[in-house]
PyMOL CGO cylinders between C-alpha atoms (Angstrom):
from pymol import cmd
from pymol.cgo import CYLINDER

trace = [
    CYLINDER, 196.77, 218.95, 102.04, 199.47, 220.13, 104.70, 0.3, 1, 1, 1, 1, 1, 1,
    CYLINDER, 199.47, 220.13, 104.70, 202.08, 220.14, 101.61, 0.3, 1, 1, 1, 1, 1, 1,
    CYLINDER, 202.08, 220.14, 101.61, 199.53, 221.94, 99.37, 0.3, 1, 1, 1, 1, 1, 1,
    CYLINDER, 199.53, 221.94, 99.37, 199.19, 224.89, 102.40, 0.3, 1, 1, 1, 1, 1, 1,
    CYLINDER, 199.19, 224.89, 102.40, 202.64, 224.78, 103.20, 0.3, 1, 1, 1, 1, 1, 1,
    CYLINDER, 202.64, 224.78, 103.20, 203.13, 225.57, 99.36, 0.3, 1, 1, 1, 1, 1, 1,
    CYLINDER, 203.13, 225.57, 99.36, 200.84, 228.44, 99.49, 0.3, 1, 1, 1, 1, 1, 1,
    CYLINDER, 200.84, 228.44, 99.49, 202.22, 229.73, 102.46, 0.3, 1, 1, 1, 1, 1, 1,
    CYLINDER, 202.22, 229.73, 102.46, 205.76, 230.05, 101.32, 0.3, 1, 1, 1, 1, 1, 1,
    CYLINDER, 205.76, 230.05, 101.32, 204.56, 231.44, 97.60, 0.3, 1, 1, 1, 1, 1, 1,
    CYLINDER, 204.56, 231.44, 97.60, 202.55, 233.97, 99.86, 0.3, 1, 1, 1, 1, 1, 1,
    CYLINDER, 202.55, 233.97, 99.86, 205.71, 235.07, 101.74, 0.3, 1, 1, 1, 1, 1, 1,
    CYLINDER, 205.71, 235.07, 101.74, 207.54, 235.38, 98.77, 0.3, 1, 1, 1, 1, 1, 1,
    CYLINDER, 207.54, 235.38, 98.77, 205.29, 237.50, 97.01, 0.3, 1, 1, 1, 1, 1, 1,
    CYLINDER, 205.29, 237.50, 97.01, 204.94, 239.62, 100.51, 0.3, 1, 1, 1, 1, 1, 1,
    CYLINDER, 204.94, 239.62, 100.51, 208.98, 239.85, 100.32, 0.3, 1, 1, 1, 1, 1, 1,
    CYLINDER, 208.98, 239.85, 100.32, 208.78, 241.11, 96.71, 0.3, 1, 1, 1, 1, 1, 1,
    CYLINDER, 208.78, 241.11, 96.71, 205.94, 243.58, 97.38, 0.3, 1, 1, 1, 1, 1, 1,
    CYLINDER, 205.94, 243.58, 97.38, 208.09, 244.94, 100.67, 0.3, 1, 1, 1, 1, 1, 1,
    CYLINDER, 208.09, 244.94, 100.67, 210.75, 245.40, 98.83, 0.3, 1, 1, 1, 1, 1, 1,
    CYLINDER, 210.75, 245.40, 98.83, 210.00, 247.45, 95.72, 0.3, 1, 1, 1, 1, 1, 1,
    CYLINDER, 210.00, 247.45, 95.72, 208.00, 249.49, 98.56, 0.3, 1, 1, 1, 1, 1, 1,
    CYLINDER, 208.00, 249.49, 98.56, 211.08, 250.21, 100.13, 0.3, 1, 1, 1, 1, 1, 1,
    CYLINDER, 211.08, 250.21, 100.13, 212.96, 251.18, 97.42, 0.3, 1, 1, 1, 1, 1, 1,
    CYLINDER, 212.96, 251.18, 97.42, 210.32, 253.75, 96.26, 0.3, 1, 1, 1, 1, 1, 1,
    CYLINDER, 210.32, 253.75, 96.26, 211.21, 254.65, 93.02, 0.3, 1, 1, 1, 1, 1, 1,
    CYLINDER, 211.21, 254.65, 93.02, 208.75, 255.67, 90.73, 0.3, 1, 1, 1, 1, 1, 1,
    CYLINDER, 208.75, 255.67, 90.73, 207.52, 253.28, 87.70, 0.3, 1, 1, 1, 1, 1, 1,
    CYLINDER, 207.52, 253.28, 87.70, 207.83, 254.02, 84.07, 0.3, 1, 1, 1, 1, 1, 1,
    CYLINDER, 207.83, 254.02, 84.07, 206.55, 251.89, 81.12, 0.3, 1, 1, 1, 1, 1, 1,
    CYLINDER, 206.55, 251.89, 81.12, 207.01, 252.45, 77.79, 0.3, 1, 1, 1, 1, 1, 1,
    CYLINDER, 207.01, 252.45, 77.79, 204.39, 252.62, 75.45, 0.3, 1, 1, 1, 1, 1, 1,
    CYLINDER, 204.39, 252.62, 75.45, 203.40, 254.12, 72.30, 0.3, 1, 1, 1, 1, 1, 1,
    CYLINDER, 203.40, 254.12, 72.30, 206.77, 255.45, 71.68, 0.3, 1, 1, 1, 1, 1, 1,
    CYLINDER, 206.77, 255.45, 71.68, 207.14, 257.55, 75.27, 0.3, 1, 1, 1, 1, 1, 1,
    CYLINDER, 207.14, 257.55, 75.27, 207.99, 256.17, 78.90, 0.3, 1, 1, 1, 1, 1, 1,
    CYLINDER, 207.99, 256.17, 78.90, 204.88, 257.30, 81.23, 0.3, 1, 1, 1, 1, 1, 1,
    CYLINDER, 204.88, 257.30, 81.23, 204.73, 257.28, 84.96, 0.3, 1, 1, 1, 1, 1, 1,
    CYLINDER, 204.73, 257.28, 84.96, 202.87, 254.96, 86.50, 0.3, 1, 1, 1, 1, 1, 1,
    CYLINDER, 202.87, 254.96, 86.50, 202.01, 257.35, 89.27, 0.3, 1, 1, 1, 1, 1, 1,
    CYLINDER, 202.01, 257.35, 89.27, 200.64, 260.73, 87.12, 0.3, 1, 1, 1, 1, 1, 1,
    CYLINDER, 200.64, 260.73, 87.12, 200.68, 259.70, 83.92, 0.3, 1, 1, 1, 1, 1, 1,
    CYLINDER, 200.68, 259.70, 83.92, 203.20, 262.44, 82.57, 0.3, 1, 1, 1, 1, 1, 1,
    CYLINDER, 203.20, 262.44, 82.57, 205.13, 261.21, 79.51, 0.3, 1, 1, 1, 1, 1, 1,
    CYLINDER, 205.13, 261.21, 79.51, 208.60, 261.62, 78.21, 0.3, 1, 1, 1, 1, 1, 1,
    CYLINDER, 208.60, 261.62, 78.21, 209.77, 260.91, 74.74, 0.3, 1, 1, 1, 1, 1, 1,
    CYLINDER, 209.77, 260.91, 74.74, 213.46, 259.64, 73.60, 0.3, 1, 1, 1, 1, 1, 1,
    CYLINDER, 213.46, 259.64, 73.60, 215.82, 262.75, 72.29, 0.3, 1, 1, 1, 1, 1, 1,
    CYLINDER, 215.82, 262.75, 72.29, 217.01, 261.75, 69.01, 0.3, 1, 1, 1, 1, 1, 1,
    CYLINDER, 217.01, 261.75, 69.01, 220.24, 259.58, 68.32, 0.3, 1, 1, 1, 1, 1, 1,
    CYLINDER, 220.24, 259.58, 68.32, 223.51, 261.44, 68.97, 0.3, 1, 1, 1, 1, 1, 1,
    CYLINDER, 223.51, 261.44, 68.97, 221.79, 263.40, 71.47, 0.3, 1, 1, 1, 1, 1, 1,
    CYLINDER, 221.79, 263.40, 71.47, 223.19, 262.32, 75.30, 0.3, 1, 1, 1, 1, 1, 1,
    CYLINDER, 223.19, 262.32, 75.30, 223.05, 263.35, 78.85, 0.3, 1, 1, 1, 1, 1, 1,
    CYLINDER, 223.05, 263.35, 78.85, 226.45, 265.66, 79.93, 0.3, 1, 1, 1, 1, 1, 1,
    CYLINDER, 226.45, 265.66, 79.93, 226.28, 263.20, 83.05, 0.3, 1, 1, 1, 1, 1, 1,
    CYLINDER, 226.28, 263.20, 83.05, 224.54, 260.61, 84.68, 0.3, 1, 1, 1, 1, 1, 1,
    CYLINDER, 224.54, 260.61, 84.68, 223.63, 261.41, 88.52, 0.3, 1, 1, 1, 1, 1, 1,
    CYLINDER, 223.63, 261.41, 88.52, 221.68, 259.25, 90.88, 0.3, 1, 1, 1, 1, 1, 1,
    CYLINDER, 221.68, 259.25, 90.88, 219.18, 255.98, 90.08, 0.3, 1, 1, 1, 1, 1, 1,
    CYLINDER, 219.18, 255.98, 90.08, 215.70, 257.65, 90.60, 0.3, 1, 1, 1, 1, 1, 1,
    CYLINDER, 215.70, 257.65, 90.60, 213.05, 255.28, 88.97, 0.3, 1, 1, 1, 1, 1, 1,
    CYLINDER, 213.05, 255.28, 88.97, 212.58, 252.23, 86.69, 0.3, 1, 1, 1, 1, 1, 1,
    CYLINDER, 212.58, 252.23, 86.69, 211.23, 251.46, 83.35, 0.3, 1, 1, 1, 1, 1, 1,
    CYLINDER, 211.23, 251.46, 83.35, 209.06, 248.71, 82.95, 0.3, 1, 1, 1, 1, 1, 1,
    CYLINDER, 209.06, 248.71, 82.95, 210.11, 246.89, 86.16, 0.3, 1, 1, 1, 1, 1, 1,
    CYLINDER, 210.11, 246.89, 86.16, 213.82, 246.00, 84.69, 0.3, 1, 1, 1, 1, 1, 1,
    CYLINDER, 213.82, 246.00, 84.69, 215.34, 249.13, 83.77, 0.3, 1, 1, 1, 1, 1, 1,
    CYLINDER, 215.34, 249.13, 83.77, 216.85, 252.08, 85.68, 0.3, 1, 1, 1, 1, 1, 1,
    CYLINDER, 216.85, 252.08, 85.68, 216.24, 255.25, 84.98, 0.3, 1, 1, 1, 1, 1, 1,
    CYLINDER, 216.24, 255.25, 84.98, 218.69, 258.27, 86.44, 0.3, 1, 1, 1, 1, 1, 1,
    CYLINDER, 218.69, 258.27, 86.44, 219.07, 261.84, 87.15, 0.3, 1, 1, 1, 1, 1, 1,
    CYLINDER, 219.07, 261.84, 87.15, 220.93, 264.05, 84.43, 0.3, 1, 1, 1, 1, 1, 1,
    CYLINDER, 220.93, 264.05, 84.43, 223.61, 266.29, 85.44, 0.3, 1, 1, 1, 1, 1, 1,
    CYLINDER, 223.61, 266.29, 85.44, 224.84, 269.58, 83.49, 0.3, 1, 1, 1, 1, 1, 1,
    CYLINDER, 224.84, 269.58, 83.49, 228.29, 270.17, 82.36, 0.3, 1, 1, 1, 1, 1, 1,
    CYLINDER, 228.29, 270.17, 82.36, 228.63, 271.36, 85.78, 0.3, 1, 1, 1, 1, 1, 1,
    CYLINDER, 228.63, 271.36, 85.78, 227.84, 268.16, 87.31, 0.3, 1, 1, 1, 1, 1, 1,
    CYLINDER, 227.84, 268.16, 87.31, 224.57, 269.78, 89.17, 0.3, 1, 1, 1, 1, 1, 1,
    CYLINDER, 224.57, 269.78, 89.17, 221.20, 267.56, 89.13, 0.3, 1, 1, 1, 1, 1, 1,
    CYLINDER, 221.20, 267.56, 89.13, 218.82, 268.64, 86.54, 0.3, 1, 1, 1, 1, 1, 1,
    CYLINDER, 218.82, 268.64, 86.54, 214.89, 268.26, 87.42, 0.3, 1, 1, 1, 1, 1, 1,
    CYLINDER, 214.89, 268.26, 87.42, 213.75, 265.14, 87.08, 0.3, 1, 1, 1, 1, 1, 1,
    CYLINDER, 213.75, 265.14, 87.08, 210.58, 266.94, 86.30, 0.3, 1, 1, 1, 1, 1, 1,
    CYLINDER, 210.58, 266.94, 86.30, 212.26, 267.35, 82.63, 0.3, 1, 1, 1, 1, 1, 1,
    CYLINDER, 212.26, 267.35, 82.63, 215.20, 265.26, 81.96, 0.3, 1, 1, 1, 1, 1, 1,
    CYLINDER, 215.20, 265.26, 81.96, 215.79, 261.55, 82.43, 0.3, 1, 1, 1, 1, 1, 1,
    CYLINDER, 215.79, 261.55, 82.43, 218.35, 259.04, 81.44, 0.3, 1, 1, 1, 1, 1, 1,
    CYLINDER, 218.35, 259.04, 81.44, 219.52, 255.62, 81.04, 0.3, 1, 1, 1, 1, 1, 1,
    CYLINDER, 219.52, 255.62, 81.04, 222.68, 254.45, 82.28, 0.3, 1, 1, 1, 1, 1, 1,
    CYLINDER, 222.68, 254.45, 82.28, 225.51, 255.54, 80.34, 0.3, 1, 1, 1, 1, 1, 1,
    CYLINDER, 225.51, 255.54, 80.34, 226.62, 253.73, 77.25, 0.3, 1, 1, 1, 1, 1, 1,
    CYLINDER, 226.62, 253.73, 77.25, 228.53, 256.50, 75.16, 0.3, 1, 1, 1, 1, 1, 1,
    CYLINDER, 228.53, 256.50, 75.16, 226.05, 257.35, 71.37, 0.3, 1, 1, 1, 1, 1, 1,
    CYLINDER, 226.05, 257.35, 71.37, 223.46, 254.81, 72.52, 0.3, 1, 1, 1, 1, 1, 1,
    CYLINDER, 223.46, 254.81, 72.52, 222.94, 256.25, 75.83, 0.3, 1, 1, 1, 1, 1, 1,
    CYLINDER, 222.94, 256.25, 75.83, 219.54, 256.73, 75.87, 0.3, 1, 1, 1, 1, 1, 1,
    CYLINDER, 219.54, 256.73, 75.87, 218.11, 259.92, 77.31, 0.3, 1, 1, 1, 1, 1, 1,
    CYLINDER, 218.11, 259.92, 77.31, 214.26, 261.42, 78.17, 0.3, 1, 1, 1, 1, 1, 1,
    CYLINDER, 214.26, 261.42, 78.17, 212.59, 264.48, 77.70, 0.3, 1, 1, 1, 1, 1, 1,
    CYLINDER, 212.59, 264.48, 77.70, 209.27, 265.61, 78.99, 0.3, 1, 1, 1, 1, 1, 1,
    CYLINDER, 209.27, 265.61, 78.99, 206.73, 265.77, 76.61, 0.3, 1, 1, 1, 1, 1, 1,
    CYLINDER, 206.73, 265.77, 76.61, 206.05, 269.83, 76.01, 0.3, 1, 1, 1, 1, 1, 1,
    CYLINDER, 206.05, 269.83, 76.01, 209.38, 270.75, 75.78, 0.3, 1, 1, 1, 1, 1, 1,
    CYLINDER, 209.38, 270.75, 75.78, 210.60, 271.20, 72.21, 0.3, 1, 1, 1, 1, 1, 1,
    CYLINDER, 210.60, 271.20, 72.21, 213.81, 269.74, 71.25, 0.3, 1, 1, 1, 1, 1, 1,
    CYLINDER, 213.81, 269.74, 71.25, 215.01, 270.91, 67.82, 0.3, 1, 1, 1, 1, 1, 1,
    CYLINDER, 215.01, 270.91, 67.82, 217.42, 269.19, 65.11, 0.3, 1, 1, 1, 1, 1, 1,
    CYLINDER, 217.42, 269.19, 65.11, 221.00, 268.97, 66.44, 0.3, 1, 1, 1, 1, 1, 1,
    CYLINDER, 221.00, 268.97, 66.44, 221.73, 271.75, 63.25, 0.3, 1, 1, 1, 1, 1, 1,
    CYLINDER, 221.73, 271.75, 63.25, 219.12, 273.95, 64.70, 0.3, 1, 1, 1, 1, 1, 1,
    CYLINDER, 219.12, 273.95, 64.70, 220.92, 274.26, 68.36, 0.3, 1, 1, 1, 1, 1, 1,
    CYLINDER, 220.92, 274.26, 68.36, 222.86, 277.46, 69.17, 0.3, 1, 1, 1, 1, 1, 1,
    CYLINDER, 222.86, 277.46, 69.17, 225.89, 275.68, 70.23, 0.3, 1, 1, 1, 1, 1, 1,
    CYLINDER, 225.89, 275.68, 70.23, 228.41, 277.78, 72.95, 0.3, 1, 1, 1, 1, 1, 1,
    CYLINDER, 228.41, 277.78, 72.95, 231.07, 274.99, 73.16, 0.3, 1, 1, 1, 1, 1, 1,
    CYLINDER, 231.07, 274.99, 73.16, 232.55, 271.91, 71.82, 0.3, 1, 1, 1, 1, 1, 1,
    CYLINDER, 232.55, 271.91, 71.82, 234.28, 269.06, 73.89, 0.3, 1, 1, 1, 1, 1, 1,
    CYLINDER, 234.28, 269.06, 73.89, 237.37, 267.29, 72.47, 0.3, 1, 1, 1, 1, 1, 1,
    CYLINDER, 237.37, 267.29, 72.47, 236.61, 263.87, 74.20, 0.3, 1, 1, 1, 1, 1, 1,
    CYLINDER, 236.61, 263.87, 74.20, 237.81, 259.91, 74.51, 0.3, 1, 1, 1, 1, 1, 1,
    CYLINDER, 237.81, 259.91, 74.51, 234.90, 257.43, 75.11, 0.3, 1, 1, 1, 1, 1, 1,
    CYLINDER, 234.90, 257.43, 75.11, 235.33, 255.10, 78.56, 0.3, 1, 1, 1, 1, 1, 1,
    CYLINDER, 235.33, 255.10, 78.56, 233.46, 253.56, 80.73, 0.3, 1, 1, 1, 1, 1, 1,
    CYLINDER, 233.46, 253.56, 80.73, 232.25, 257.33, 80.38, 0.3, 1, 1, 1, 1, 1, 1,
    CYLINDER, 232.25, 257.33, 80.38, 233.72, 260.65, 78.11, 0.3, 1, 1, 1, 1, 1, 1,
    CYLINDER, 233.72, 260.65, 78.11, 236.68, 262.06, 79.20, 0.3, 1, 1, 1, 1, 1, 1,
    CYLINDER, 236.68, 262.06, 79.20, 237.22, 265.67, 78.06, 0.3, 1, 1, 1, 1, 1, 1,
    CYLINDER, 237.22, 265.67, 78.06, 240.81, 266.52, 76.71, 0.3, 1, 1, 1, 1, 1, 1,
    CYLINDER, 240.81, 266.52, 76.71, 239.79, 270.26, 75.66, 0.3, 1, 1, 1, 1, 1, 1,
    CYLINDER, 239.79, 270.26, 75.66, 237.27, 272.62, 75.12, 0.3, 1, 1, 1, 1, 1, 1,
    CYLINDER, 237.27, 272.62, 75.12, 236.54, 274.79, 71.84, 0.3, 1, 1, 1, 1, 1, 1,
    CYLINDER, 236.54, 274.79, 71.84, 234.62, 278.16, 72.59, 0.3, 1, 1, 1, 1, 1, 1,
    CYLINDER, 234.62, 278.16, 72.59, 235.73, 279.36, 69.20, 0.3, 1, 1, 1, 1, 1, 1,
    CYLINDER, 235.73, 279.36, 69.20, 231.81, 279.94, 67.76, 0.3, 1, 1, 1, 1, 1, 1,
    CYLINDER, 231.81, 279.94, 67.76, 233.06, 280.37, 64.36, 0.3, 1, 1, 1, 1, 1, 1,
    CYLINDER, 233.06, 280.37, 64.36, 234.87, 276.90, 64.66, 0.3, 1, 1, 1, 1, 1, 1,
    CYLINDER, 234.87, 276.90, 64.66, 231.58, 274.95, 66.08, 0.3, 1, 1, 1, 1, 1, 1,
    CYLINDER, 231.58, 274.95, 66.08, 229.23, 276.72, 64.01, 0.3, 1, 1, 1, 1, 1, 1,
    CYLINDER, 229.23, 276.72, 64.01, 231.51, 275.28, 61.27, 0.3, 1, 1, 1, 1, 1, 1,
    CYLINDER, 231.51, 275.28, 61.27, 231.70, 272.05, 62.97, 0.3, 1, 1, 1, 1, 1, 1,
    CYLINDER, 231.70, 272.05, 62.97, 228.69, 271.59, 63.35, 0.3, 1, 1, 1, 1, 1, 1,
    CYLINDER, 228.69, 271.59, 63.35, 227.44, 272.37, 59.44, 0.3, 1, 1, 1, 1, 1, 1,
    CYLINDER, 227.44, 272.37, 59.44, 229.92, 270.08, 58.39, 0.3, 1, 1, 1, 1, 1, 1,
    CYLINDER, 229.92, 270.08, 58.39, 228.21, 267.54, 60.70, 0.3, 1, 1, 1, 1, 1, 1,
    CYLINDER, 228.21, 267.54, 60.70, 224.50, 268.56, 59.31, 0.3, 1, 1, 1, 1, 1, 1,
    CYLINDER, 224.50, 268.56, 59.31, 226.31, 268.63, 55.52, 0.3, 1, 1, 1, 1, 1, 1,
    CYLINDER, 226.31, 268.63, 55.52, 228.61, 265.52, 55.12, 0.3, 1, 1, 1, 1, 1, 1,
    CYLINDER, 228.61, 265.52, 55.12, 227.98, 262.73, 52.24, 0.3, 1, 1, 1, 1, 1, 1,
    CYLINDER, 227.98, 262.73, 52.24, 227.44, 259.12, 52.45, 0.3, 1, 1, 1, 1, 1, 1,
    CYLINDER, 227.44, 259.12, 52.45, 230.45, 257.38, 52.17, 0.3, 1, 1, 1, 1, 1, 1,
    CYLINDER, 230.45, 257.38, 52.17, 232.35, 253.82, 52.99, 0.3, 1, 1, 1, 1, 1, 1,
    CYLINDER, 232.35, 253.82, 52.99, 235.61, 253.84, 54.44, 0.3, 1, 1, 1, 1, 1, 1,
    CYLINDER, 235.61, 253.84, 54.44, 237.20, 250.45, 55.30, 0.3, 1, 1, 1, 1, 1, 1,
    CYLINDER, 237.20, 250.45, 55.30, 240.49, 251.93, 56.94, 0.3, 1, 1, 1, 1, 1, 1,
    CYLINDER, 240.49, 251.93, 56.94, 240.68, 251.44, 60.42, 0.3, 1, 1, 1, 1, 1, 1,
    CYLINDER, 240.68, 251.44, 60.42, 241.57, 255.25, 61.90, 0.3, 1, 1, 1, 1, 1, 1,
    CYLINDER, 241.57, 255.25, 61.90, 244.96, 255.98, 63.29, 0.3, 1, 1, 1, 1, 1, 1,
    CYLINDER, 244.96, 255.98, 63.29, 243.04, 257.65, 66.21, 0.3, 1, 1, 1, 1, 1, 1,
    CYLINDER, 243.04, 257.65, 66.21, 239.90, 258.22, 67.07, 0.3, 1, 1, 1, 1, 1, 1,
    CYLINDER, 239.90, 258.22, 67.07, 237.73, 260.53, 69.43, 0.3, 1, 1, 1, 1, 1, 1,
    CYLINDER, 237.73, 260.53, 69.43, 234.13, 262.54, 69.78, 0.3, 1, 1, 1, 1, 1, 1,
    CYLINDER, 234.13, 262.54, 69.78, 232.92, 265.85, 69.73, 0.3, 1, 1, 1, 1, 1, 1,
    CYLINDER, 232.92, 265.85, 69.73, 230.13, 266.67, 71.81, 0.3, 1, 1, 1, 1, 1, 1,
    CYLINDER, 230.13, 266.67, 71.81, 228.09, 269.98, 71.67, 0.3, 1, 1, 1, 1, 1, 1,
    CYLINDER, 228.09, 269.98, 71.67, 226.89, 271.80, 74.34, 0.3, 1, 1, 1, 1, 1, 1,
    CYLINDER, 226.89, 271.80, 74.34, 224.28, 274.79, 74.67, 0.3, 1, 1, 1, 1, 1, 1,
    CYLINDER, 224.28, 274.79, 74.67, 223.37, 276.74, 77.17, 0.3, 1, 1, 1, 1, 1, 1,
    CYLINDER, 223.37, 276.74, 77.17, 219.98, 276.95, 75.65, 0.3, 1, 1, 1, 1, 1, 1,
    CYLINDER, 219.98, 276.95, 75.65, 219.65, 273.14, 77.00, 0.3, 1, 1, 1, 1, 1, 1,
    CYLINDER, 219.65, 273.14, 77.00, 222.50, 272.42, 79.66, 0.3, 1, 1, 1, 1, 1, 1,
    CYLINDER, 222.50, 272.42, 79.66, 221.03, 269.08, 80.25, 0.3, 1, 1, 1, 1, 1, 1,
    CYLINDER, 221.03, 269.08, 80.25, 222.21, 267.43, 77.14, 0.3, 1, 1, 1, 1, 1, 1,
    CYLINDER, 222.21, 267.43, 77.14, 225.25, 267.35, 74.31, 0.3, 1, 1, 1, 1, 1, 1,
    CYLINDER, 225.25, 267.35, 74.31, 225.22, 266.42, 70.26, 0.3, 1, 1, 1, 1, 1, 1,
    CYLINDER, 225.22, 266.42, 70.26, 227.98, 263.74, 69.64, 0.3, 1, 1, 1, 1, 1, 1,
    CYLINDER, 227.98, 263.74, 69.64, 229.60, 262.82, 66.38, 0.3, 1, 1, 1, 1, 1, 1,
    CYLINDER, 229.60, 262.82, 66.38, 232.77, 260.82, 65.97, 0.3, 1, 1, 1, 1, 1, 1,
    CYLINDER, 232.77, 260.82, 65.97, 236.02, 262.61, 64.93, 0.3, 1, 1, 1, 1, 1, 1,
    CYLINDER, 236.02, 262.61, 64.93, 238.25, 259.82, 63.11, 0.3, 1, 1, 1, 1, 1, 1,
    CYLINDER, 238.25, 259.82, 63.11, 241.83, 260.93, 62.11, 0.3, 1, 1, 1, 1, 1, 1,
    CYLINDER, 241.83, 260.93, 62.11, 243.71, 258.54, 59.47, 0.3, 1, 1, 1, 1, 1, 1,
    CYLINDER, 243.71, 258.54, 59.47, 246.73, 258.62, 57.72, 0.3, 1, 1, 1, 1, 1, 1,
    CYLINDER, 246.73, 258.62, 57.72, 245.55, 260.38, 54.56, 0.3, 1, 1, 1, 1, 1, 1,
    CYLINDER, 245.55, 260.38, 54.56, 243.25, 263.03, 57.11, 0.3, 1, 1, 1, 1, 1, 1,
    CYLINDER, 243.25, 263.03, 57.11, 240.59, 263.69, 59.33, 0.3, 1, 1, 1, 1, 1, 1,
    CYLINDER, 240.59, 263.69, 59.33, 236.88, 262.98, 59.31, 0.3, 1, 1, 1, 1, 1, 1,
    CYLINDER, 236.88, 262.98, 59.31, 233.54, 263.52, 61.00, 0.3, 1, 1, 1, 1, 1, 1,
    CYLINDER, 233.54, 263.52, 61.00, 231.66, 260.96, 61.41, 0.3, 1, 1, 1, 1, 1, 1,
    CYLINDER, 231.66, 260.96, 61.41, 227.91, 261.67, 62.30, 0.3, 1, 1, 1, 1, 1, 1,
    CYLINDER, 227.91, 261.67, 62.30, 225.70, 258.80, 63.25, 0.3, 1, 1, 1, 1, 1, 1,
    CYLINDER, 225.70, 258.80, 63.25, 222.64, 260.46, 63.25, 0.3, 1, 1, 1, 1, 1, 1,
    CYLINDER, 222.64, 260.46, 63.25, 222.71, 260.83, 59.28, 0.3, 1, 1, 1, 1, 1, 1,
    CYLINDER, 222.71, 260.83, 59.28, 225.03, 258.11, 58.94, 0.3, 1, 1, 1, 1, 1, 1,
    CYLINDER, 225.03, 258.11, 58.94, 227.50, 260.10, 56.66, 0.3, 1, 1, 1, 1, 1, 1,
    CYLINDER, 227.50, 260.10, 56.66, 230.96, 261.34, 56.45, 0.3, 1, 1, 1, 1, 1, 1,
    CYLINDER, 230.96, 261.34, 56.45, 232.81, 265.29, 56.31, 0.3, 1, 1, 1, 1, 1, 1,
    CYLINDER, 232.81, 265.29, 56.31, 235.95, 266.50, 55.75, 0.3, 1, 1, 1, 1, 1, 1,
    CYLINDER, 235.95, 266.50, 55.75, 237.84, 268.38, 58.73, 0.3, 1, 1, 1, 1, 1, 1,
    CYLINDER, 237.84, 268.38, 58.73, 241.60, 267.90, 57.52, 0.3, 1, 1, 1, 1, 1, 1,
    CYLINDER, 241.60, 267.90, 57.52, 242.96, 270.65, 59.94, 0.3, 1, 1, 1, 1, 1, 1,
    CYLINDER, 242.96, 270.65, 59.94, 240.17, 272.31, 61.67, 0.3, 1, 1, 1, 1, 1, 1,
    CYLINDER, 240.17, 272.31, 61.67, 241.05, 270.72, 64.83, 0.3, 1, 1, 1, 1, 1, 1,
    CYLINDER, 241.05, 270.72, 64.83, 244.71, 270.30, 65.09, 0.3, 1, 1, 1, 1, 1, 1,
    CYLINDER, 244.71, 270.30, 65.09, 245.51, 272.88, 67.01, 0.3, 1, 1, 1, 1, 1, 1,
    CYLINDER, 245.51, 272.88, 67.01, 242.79, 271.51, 69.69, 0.3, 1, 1, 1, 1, 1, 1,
    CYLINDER, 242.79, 271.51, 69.69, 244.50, 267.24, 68.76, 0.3, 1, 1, 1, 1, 1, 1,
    CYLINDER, 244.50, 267.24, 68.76, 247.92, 268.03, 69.27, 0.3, 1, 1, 1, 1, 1, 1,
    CYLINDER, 247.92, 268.03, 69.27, 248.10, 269.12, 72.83, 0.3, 1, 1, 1, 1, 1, 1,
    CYLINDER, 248.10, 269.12, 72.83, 245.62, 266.23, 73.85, 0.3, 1, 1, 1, 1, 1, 1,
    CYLINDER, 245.62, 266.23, 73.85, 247.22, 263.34, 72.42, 0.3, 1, 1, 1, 1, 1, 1,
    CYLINDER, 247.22, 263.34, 72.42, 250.99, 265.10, 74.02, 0.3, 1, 1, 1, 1, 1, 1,
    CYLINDER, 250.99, 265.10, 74.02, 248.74, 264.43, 77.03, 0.3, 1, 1, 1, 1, 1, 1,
    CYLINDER, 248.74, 264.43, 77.03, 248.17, 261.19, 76.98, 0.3, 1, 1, 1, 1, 1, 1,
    CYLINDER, 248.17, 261.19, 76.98, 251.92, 260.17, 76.37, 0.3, 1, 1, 1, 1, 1, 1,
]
cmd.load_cgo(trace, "trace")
């Protein structure tokens, strides 16, 4: 009987020291469910943008889904906090980041977007940006190529490889990605969200050049 209490006692504690300390760290709980993450404490819902959308940055852990996964703040190209009240995201793991919006807002196709600028970038542990295009004719051709590109199979390996990610003012929390592969024969975009290929020979060069001198 003493073994059988003791037993008790020390599952009790236990369950006591997990209780304590998910109180202390006092973030709020998602779960997923029916296709959204919902909070646990008012019920408001956010549902996953699209692939190829992302988050410009990842800020600060400030809940969990489903007991196992965190949840963070975005940041804005400018690296400032965006409400939490709108925007949430996963850690960062380049096109399969996954990233939350609250339920009301409306987030259009990628095509739709009124894009201001384009980041030349190399995927890391995060993106690293090696330029910037504010040429609107340029990313409003960019991007169409994106939307318009065929279904292809390429086998080559690239002889380089970077992304492109979008950015609008009209939502500064987030940016449209597609792959821009350069081989020996041209240039490419890659767009996962259609899983398709376009054409870019020489659209970009000007913009390649001076970041691969950098990286030498």
């Amino acid at each position: 009987m003493k073994k059988i209490t003791s037993a008790i006692l020390i599952i009790s504690m236990l369950l006591c020291g997990v209780i304590l300390s998910s109180c202390e760290e006092g973030f709020e709980e998602f779960t997923y469910n029916d296709g959204r993450i919902v909070s646990e404490d008012d019920g408001r819902a956010y549902i996953p943008a699209p692939m190829g959308f992302q988050p410009c940055g990842v800020g600060e852990k400030c809940a969990l889904r489903d007991g196992a996964f965190d949840l963070y703040e975005v940041l804005d190209a400018d690296g400032n906090a965006v409400s939490t009240d709108d925007w949430l995201t996963e850690e960062y793991a380049g096109a399969a980041t996954s990233v939350y919006y609250r339920e009301g807002i409306t987030l259009p196709a990628y095509y739709e977007i009124d894009y201001d600028e384009c980041y030349l970038c190399e995927e890391k542990s995060t993106y690293i940006k090696f330029a910037t295009i504010d040429d609107k004719e340029l990313i409003d051709t960019l991007i169409g190529k994106a939307a318009g590109g065929a279904s292809a199979v390429i086998l080559d390996d690239p002889t380089a490889s970077y992304t492109l990610k979008f950015h609008s003012k009209d939502f500064p929390a987030i940016l449209y990605s597609v792959d821009y592969l350069v081989f020996e024969y041209g240039a490419y975009l890659f767009n996962r969200t259609d899983r398709t290929y376009a054409d870019v020979a020489g659209l970009l060069d000007d913009y390649v050049a001076p970041a691969e001198t950098e990286t030498q």
